[in-house]
C-alpha positions, 0 to 999 in steps of 0.5 A: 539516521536522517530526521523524518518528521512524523507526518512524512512517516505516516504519510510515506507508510505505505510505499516504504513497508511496499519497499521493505516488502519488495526488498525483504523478498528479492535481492534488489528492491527495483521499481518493479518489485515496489510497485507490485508490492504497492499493487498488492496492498491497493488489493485492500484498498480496493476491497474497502472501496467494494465493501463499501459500494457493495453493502454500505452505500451503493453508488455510481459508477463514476464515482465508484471509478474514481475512488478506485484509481485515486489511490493508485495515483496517489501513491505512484505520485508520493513514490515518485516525489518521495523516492529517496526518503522512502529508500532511507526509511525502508533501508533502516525501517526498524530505526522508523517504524516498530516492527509490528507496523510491518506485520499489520501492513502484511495482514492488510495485504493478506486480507486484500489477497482474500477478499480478492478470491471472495469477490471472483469466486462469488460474482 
């Protein structure tokens, strides 16, 4: 087992549960897969981002774009400079990660998943 400092946890959580994602639902975890299953969680992402312009604090249009990619670049940039580690980590993600930070990762993807077919069937 490879010694991952906490804050790497943390900060590589995301892209290694969208590994563990992609691998537990294909037979290879391909760069393919992890980035669907990334897209998939940056649908909650999104949804927060809406949420927030919507009913909290409208704001402008550029801003509101630039909060939007942000995450995506963010984490196309840790996929990259992170890839082995977020290999190790996903291969052995029970050694890493409490198996409950799995099941909250699905339901934040399941609650993204819902917002989205809020907001296209409601605009």
């Amino acid at each position: 087992m490879k010694e991952i400092s906490s804050i790497k946890k943390i900060w590589l959580f995301i892209n290694v549960s969208s590994y563990k994602f992609a691998k537990d639902n294909t037979k290879s975890a391909t760069a393919r897969d992890r980035s669907i299953s990334i897209g998939m969680f940056y649908l909650f992402e999104f949804s927060l981002i809406d949420c927030f312009n919507e009913y909290i604090h409208p704001i402008k249009k550029i801003y509101f774009m630039i909060l939007v990619i942000t995450p995506l670049a963010f984490h196309a940039l840790v996929d990259i400079a992170y890839s082995k580690d977020i290999e190790v980590i996903g291969n052995n993600y029970n050694l890493y990660y409490k198996r409950a930070f799995y099941y909250i990762y699905l339901f934040l993807i399941a609650v993204g998943v819902a917002y989205m077919v809020y907001y296209f069937f409601n605009r």
